[in-house]
Each structure stands twice: as structure tokens, then as C-alpha cells.
C-alpha positions, 0 to 999 in steps of 0.5 A, a space after each residue: 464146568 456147568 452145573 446141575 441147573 444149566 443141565 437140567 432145562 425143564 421136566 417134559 409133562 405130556 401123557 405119553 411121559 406119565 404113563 411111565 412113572 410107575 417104572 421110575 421113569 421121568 423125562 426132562 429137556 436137557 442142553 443140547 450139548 450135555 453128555 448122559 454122564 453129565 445128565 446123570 450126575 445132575 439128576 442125582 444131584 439136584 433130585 438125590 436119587 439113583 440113576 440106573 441109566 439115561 436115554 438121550 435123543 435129539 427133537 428137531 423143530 417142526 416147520 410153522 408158518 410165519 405168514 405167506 411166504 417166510 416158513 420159520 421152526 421152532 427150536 430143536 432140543 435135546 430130550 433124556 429119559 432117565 430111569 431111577 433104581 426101584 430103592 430110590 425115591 420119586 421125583 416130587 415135580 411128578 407126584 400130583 401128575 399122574 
């Protein structure tokens, strides 16, 4: 069995992911191989929050050239957006970002 750290990747920090913290919403790479039931108990764990609910989608790698001929991607990764109830704390990774 995986634990919460191997679920969890990284916090995805990008403009588009900090307008949504006001709704509790907070986004993270996750193993491409994890199920929302496993994402939602490791936020909960490693967070001690209440998920209310986990969106899960899959980002393929975008094509980049390595030179003349040989086009290489980079990697595809799975994103989740969890969103918290509203009796439930704020993740402290996001605090200073918004």
C-alpha cells in the first residue's frame, strides 16, 4: 500500500490554481496511478482537513524539440483538484500565494 507521500507529488502553483482558494479549492500532482478515494484520504492525512470532493484529470506532455530531427515530450501527469468543506482550515502551503 502507498502512503500519503507517494500519492501526493507536489502543490501545482500557477495563477489559474490561486484564484480558486477563496472556494477552498487547492490542486496537486498526483501518481498517475492514484484512485480520488486514495487522494482524499491522503490530503486528509497529511493536511488534516475535510475533502468534500476530488476532480481528477490526466495532462499529456506537450511535444518539444531536442534538436533537428528527434522531437521528444515531456512527461504526462495526472492533476487532482480537491475542494475542502467550508468548516475546514486552509492548506498553509497556499497561505502566502494568493
Amino acid at each position: 500500500m502507498k502512503s500519503a507521500y507517494d500519492v501526493i507529488i507536489r502543490p501545482v502553483i500557477t495563477e489559474q490554481s490561486m484564484e480558486d482558494l477563496d472556494i477552498k479549492k487547492f490542486v496537486f500532482e498526483v501518481d498517475k496511478h492514484a484512485t480520488k478515494i486514495e487522494i482524499k484520504k491522503a490530503v486528509e492525512e497529511i493536511f488534516d482537513v475535510t475533502v468534500l470532493n476530488v476532480t481528477t484529470t490526466t495532462v499529456h506532455g506537450k511535444q518539444k524539440r531536442t534538436g533537428r530531427y528527434p522531437a521528444g515530450f515531456q512527461k504526462t501527469w495526472k492533476k487532482a483538484v480537491v475542494r475542502l468543506s467550508e468548516d475546514s482550515k486552509n492548506i498553509e502551503i497556499f497561505e502566502g500565494m494568493a
